[in-house]
NUKOLLUM-505849 format. One record per residue (C-alpha): residue in one letter; x, y, z negated; residue number from 1. Coordinates in pm, 1 decimal, always signed. Example, Ala and Ser with C-alpha at 12.3 -4.5 7.8 and 13.67 -1.06 7.14 Angstrom:
# NUKOLLUM-505849
 rest        x        y        z  nr
    a  +1230.0   -450.0   -780.0   1
    s  +1367.0   -106.0   -714.0   2
# end
This chain:
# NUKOLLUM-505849
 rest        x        y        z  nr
    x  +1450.1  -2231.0  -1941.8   1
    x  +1231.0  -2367.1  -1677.4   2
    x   +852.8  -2276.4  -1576.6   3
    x   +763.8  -2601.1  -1805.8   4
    x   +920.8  -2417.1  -2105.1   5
    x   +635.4  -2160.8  -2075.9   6
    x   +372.9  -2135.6  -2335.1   7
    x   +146.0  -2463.2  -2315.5   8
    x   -187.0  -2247.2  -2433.9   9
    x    -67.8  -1985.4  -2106.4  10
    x   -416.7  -1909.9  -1981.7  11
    x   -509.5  -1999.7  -1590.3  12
    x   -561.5  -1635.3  -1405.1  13
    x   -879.5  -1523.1  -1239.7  14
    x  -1141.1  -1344.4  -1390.2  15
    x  -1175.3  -1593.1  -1693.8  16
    x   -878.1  -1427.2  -1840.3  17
    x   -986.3  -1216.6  -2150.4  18
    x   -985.2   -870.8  -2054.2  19
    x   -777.4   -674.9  -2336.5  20
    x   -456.8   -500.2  -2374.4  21
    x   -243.5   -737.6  -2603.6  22
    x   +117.6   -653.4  -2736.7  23
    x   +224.8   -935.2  -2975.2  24
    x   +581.3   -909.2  -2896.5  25
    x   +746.5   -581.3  -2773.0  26
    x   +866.4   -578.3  -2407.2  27
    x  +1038.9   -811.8  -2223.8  28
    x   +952.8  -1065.1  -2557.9  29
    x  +1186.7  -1330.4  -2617.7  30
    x  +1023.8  -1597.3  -2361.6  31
    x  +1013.2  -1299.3  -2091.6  32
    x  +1386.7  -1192.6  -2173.1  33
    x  +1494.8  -1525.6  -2105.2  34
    x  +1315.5  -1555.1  -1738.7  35
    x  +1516.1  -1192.7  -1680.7  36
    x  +1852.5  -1294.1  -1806.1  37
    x  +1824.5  -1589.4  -1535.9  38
    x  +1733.1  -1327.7  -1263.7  39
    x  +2072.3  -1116.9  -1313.9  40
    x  +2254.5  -1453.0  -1288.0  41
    x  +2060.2  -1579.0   -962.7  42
    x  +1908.5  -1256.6   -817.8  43
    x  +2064.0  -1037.6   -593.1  44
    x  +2141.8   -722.1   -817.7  45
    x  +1955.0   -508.3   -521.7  46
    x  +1606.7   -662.3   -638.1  47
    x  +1480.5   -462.1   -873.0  48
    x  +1167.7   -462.0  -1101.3  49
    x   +961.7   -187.1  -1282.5  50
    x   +775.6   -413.3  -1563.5  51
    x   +984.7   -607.1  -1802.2  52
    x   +773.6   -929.9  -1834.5  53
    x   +736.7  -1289.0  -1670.7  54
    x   +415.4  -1311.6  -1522.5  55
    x   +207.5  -1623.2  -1587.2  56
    x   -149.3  -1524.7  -1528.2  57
    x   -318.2  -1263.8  -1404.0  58
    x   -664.4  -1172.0  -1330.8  59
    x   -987.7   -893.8  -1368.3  60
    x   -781.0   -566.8  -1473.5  61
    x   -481.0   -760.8  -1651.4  62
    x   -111.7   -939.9  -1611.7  63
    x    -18.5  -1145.8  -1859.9  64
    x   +314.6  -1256.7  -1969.2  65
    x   +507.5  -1566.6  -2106.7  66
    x   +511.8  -1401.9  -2433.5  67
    x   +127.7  -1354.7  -2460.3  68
    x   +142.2  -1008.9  -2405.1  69
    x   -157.8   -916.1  -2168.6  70
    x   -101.2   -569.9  -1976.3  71
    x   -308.4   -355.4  -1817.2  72
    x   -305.7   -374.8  -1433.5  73
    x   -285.2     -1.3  -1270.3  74
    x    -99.5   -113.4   -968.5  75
    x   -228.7   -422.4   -833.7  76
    x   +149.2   -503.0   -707.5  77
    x   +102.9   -202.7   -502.1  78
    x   -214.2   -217.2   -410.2  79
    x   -203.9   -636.8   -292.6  80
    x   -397.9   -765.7   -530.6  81
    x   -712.4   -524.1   -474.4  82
    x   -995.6   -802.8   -462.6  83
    x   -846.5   -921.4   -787.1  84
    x   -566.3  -1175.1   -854.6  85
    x   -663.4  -1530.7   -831.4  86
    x   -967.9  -1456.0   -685.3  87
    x  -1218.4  -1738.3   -717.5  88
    x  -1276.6  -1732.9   -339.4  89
    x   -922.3  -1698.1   -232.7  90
    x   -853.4  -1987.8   -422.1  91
    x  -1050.0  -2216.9   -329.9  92
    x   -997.9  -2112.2    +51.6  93
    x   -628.0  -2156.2     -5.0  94
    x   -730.5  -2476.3   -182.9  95
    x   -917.2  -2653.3    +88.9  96
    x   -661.3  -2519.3   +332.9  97
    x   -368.1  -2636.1   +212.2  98
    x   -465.6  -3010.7   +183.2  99
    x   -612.7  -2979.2   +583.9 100
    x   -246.6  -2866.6   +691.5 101
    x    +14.0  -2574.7   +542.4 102
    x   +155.5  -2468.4   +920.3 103
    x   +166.8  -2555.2  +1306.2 104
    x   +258.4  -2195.6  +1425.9 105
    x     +2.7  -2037.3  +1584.4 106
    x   +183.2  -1973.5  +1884.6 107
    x   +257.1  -2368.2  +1952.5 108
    x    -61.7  -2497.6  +1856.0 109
    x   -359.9  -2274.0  +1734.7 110
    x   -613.4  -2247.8  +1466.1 111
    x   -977.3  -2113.3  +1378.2 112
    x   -909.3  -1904.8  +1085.6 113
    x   -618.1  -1676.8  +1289.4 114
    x   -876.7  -1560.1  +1561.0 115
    x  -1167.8  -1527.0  +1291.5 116
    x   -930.2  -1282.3  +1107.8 117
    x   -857.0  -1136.7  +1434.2 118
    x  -1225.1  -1095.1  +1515.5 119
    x  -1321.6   -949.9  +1173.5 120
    x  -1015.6   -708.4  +1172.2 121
    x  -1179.6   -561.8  +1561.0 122
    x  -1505.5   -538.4  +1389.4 123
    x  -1376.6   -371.1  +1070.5 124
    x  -1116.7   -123.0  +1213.1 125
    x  -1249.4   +250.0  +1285.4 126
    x  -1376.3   +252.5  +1688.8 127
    x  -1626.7    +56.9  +1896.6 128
    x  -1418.4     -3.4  +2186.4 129
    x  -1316.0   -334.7  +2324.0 130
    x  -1018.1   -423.7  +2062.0 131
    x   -753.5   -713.5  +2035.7 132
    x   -545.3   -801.6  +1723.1 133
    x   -234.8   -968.5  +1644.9 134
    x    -81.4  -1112.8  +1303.1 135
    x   +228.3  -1145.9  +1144.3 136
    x   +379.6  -1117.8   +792.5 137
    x   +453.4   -785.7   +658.8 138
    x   +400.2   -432.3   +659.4 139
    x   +713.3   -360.6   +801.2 140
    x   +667.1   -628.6  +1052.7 141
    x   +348.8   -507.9  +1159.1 142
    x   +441.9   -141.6  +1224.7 143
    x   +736.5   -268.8  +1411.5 144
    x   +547.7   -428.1  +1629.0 145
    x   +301.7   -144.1  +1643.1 146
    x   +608.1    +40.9  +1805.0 147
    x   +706.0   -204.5  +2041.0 148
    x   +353.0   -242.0  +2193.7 149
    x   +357.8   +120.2  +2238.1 150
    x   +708.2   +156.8  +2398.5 151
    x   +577.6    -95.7  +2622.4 152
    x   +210.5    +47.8  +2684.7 153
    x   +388.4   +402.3  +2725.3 154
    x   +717.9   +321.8  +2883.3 155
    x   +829.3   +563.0  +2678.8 156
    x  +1085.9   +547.6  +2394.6 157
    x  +1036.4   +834.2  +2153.5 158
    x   +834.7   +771.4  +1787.1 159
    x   +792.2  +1014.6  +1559.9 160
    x   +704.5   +999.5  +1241.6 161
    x   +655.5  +1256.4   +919.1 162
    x   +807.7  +1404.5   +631.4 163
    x   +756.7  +1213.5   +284.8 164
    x   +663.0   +896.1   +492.8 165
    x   +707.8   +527.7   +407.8 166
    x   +688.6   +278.1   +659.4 167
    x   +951.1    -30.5   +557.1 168
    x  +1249.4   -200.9   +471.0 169
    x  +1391.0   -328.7   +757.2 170
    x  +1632.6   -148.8  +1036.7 171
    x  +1359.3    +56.9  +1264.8 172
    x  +1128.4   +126.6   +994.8 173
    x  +1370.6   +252.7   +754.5 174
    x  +1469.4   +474.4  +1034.3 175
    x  +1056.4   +579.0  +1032.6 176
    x  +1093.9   +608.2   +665.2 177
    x  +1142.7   +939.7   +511.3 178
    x  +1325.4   +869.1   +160.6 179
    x  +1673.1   +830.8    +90.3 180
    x  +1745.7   +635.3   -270.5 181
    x  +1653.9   +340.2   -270.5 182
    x  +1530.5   +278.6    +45.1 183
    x  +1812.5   +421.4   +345.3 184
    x  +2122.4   +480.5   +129.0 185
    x  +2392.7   +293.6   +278.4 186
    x  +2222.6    +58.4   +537.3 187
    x  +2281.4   +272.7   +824.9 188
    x  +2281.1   +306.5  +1123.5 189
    x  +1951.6   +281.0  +1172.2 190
    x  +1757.2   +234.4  +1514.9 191
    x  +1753.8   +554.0  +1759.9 192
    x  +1472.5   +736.0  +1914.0 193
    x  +1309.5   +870.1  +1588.1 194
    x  +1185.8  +1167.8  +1524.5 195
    x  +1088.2  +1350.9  +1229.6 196
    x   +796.9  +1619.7  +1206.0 197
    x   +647.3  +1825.9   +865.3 198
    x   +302.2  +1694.1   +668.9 199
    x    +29.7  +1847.2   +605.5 200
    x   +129.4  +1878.8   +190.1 201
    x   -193.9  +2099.9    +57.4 202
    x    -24.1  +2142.1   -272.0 203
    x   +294.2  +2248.2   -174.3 204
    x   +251.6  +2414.4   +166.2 205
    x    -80.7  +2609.1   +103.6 206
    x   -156.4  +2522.1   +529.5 207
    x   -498.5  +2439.8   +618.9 208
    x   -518.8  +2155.0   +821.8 209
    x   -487.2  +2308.3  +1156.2 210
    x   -199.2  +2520.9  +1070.5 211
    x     -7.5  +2240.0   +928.0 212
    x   -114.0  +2016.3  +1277.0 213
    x    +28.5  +2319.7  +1487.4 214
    x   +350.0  +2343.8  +1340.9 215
    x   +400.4  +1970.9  +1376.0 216
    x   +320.4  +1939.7  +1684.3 217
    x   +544.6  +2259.0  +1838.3 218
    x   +841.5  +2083.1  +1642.3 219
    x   +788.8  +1751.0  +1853.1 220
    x   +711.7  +1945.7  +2147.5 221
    x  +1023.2  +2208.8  +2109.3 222
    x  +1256.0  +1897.5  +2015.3 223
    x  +1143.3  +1528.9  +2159.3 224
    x   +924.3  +1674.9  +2399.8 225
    x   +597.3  +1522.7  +2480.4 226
    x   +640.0  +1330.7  +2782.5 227
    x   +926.6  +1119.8  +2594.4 228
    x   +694.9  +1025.3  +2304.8 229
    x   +556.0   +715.2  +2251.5 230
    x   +396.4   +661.8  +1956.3 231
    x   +332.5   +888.6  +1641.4 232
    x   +328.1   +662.7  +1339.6 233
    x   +133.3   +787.4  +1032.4 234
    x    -11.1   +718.1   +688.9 235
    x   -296.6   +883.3   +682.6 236
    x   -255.7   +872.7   +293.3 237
    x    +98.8   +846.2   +213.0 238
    x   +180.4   +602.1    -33.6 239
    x   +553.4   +611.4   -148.3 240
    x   +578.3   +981.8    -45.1 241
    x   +353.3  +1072.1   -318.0 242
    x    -18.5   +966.7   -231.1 243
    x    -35.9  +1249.5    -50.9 244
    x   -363.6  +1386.7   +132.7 245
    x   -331.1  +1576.9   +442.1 246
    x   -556.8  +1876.6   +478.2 247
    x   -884.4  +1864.5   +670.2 248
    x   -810.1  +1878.1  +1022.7 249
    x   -457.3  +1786.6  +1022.3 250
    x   -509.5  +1458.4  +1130.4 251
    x   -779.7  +1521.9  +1381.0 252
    x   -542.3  +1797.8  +1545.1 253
    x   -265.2  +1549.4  +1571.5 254
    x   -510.0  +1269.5  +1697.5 255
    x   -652.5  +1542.9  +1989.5 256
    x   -275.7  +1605.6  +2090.7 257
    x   -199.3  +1254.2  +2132.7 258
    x   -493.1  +1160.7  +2327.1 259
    x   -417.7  +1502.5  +2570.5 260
    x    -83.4  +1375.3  +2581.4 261
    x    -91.9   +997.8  +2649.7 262
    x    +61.1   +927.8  +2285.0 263
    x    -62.4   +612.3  +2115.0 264
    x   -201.3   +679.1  +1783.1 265
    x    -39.4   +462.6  +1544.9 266
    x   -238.2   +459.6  +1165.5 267
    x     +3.2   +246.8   +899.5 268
    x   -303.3   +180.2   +672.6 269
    x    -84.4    -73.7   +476.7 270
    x   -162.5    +49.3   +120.8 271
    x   -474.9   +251.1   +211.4 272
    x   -661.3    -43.0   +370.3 273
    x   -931.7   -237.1   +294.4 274
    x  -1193.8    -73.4    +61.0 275
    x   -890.7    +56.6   -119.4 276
    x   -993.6   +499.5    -58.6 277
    x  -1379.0   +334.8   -121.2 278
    x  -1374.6   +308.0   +298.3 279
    x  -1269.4     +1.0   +450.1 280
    x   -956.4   +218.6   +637.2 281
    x   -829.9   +552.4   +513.3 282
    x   -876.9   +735.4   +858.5 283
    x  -1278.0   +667.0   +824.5 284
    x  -1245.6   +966.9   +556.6 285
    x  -1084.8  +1238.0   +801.8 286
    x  -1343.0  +1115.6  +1103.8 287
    x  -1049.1   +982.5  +1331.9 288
    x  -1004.0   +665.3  +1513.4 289
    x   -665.5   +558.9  +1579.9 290
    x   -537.9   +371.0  +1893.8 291
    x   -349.2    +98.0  +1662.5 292
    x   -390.0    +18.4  +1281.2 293
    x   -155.6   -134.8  +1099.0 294
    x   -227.7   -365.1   +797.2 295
    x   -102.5   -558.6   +526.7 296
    x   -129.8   -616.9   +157.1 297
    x   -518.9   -583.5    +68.9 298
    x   -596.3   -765.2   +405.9 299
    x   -517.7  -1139.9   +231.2 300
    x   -549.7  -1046.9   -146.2 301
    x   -182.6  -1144.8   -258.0 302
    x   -106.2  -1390.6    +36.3 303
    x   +157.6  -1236.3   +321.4 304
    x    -35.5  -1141.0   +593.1 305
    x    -21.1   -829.9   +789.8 306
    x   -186.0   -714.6  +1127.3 307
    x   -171.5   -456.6  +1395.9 308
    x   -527.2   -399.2  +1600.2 309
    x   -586.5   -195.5  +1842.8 310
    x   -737.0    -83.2  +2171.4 311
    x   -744.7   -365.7  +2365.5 312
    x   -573.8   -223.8  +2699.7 313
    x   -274.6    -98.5  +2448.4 314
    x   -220.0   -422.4  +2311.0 315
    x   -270.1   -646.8  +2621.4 316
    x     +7.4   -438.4  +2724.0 317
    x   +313.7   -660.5  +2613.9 318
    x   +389.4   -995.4  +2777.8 319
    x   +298.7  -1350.0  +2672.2 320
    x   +536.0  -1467.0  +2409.9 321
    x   +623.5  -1084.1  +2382.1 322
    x   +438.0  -1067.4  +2063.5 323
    x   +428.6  -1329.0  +1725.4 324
    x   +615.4  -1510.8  +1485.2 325
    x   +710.6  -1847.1  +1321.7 326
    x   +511.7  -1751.7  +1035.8 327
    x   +229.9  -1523.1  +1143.1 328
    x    -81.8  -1580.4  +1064.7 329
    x    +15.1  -1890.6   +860.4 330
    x   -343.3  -2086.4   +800.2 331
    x   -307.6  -1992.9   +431.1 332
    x   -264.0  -1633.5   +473.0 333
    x   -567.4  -1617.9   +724.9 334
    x   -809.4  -1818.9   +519.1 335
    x   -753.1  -1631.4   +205.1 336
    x   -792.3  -1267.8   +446.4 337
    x  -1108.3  -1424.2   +524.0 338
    x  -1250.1  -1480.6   +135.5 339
    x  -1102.0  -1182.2    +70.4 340
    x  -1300.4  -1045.3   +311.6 341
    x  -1602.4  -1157.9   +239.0 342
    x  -1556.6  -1045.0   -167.1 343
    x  -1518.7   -704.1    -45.7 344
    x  -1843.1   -711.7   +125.5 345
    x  -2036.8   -937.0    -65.6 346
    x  -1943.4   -792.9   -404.0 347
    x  -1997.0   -438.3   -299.9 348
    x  -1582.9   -311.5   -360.1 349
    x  -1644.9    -29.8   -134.9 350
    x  -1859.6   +136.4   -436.1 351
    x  -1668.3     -2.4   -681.2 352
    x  -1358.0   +179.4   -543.4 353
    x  -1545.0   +501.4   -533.2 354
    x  -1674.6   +451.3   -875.7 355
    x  -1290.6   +354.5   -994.5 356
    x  -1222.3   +687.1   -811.3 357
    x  -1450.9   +941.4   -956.5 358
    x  -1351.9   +789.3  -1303.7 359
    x   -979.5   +843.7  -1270.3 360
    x  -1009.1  +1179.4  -1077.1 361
    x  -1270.5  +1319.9  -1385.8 362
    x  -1013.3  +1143.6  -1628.7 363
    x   -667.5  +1305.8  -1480.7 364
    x   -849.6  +1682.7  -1376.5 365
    x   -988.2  +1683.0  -1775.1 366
    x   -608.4  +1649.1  -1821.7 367
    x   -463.0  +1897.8  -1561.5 368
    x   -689.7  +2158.6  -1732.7 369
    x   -528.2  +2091.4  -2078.1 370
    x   -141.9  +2006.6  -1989.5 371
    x    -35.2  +2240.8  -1699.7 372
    x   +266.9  +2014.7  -1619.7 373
    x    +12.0  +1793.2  -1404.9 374
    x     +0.0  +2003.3  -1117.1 375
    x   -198.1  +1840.3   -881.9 376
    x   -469.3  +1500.4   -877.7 377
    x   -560.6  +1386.0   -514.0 378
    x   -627.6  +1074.4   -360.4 379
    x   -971.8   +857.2   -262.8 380
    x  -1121.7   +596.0   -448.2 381
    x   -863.4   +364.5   -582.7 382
    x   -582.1   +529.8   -486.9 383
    x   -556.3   +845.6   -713.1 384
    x   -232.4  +1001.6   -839.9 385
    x    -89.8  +1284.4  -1073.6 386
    x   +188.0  +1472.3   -962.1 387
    x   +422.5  +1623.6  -1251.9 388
    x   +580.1  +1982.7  -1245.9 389
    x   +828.6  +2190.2  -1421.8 390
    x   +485.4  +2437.7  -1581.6 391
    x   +717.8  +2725.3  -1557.0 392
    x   +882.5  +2687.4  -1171.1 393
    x   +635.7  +2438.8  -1005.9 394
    x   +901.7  +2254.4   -921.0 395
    x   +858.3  +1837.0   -892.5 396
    x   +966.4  +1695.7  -1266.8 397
    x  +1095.8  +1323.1  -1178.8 398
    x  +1231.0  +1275.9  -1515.5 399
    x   +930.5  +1339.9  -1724.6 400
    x   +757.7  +1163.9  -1485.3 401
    x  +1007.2   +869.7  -1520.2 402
    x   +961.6   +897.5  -1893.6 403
    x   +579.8   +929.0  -1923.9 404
    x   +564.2   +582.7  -1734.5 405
    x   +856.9   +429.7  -1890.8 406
    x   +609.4   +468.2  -2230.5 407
    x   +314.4   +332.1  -2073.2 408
    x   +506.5    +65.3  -2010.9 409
    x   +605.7     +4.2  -2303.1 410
    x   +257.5    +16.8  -2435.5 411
    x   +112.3   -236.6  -2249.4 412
    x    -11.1    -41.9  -1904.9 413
    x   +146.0   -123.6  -1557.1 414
    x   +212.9   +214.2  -1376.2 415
    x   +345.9   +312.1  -1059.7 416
    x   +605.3   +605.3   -975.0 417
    x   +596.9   +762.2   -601.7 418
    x   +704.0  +1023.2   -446.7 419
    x   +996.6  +1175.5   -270.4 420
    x  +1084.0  +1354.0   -603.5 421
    x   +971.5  +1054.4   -808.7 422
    x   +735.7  +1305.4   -991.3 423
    x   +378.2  +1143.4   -895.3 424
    x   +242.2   +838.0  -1106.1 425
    x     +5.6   +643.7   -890.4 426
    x   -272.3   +478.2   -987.4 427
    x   -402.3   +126.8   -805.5 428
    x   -603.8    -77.7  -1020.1 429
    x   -812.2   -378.0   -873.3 430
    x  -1102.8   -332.9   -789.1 431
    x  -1230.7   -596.2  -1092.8 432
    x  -1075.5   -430.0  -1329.2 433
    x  -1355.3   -270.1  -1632.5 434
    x  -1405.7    +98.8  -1688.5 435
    x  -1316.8    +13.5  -2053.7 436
    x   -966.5   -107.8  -1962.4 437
    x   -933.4   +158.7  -1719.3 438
    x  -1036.6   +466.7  -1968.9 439
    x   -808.2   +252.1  -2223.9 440
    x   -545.1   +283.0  -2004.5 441
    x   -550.0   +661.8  -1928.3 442
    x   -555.2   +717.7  -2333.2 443
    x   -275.1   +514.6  -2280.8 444
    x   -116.1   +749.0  -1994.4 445
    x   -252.4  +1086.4  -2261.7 446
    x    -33.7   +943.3  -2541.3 447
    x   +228.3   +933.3  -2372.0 448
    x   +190.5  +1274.7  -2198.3 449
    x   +196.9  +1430.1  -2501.5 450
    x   +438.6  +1237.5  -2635.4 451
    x   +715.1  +1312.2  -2393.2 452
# end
């Protein structure tokens, strides 16, 4: 089967798509089963997926499939997509672009869009001091790179990094990241000079914010030492660890201890980024303003961009040519950051993503107050989960969790699992997505609740 053997009626995506939840066939239908059964023979068996379905369109709040089955989007491929897929303005910058020219490299002969994405990235990151930004490809990249402009701002070699975190796939930031299967197992040895300190975890470690802040930082101070540390490297919402939402203060304290301590700051707002928590950057809802953020997926709306900005004397630090990247900031990537841009201010997807929040948090806490195996609801605007518990210990529940998505699945609704446990189902709509689709997909999530 080839792409032409799709479905000749399959719909183009964007927002034209109709906006329903749409089983005709169960999943993966035979059309979608056929695309999978040519994966196993040509993919490497360490790619995974978590929805069994060929996508051919996508759009508003929905994926749909070569089998006509049209799902209901709760993870905008973790959290890319969050200006909506095929986004009528990131098409037709992507559009224009690609017939002007697909790639010089930056780096041998530049282009507009990469410094006007490098000028609205210094305007939109937290601070008002002088800034400077540089692009590359991924998340991972990005905080990489975050690192080695602070090793080389610093002189120092220590990073530390937190409990529960997720920062990456390849060799230094698996070593940042904090969970085993599937990330770590067996790809060691990973790169030295990383530390590990405890998160502020509300639910499970009853510390306010300072407490939570002191204990972290006597651990790095007892065991790296301060005047060895380079960088600490945070989420300020953790994403893979379990969406999880420091206490008040705990971030703040940290930030206070680096600045007394000639630390650079480092914020991974990967996943929370742009307008995602209903602020343009996570850190904006604790009050703190890192020395570098880190971003990817949101930034270009499904196109691989990432970006680390900064303080500008931190990142004029390294030496020319000591920073870039065939690839980064390919004109594609940079034009579509900049519609995407512009559709989160010009279509107001700040409020939207608070609206999408107060919705799902009303929505989940309704349910924590009737099934006592949610134990917990946290997050900001778009980025809401429900951790699951053994009712009777407290203790995380991964495989109910597992199942209760598994079912939604099934049903037509794209979920996400998280957490070190695998116990928290995430939720990451796009921001176009309805309320009705939404609320239809948490009846959805209730079914299957009960069900399990």
């Amino acid at each position: 089967m080839s792409i032409t053997d799709a479905p000749v009626t399959a719909p183009v995506g964007g927002p034209s798509l109709r906006q329903e939840r749409r089983l005709v066939t169960g999943l993966p239908g035979p059309r979608s089963r056929a695309v999978l059964d040519r994966k196993a023979a040509a993919v490497a068996a360490g790619v995974g997926h978590t929805v069994p379905i060929a996508a051919v369109a996508a759009g508003g709040g929905v994926v749909v499939d070569a089998d006509g089955n049209s799902l209901i989007d709760l993870g905008s491929g973790i959290a890319v997509t969050t200006a909506g897929n095929a986004n009528p303005r990131v098409v037709a910058a992507v559009t224009e672009q690609v017939a002007r020219f697909t790639h010089t490299c930056f780096m041998v002969s530049p282009y507009e869009s990469y410094v006007a994405v490098a000028e609205a990235l210094n305007r939109l990151t937290p601070g008002d001091h002088e800034k400077r930004s540089a692009l590359f490809n991924s998340g991972a990249e990005a905080v990489e790179n975050a690192v080695k402009i602070a090793r080389k701002h610093t002189g120092r070699q220590a990073v530390v990094a937190f409990d529960h975190a997720y920062h990456g796939r390849t060799n230094l930031t698996m070593a940042l990241t904090a969970k085993n299967m599937p990330y770590k197992h067996g790809f060691g040895p990973f790169a030295g000079e990383v530390y590990r300190a405890p998160l502020s975890y509300p639910f499970h470690d009853r510390l306010t914010g300072p407490a939570a802040a002191a204990r972290a930082i006597t651990q790095i101070e007892k065991q790296v030492g301060a005047e060895n540390v380079a960088a600490v490297v945070i989420e300020p919402i953790q994403g893979e660890g379990g969406f999880i939402v420091p206490a008040d203060g705990f971030l703040n304290a940290l930030v206070d201890w680096c600045r007394d301590n000639g630390v650079v700051f480092i914020a991974d707002e990967v996943q929370t980024g742009f307008a995602r928590t209903g602020r343009w950057f996570a850190s904006e809802h604790f009050g703190i303003v890192p020395d570098l953020v880190v971003t990817a997926k949101g930034i270009a709306d499904g196109l691989p961009l990432s970006a680390v900005t900064g303080r500008a004397e931190i990142m004029d630090a390294a030496h020319t040519g000591g920073l870039g990247g065939t690839y980064g900031g390919n004109p594609l990537a940079c034009v579509a950051a900049l519609a995407a841009i512009d559709t989160y201010e010009e279509d107001g997807l700040l409020e939207r993503a608070a609206e999408i929040g107060a919705l799902l948090t009303s929505r989940l806490t309704a349910l924590q107050e009737r099934d006592p195996r949610v134990g917990d609801v946290r997050g900001h605007g778009a980025m809401i989960a429900a951790e699951f518990v053994d009712p009777a210990t407290g203790e995380p529940d991964g495989a109910l969790t597992a199942r209760v998505a598994r079912a939604c699945i099934a049903e037509g609704v794209i979920v996400l699992t998280c957490g070190t446990d695998g116990n928290v189902i995430r939720f990451l709509p796009p921001l176009t997505i309805s309320d009705a689709l939404l609320n239809e997909g948490l009846d959805v999530l209730e079914s299957a609740l009960a069900a399990a």
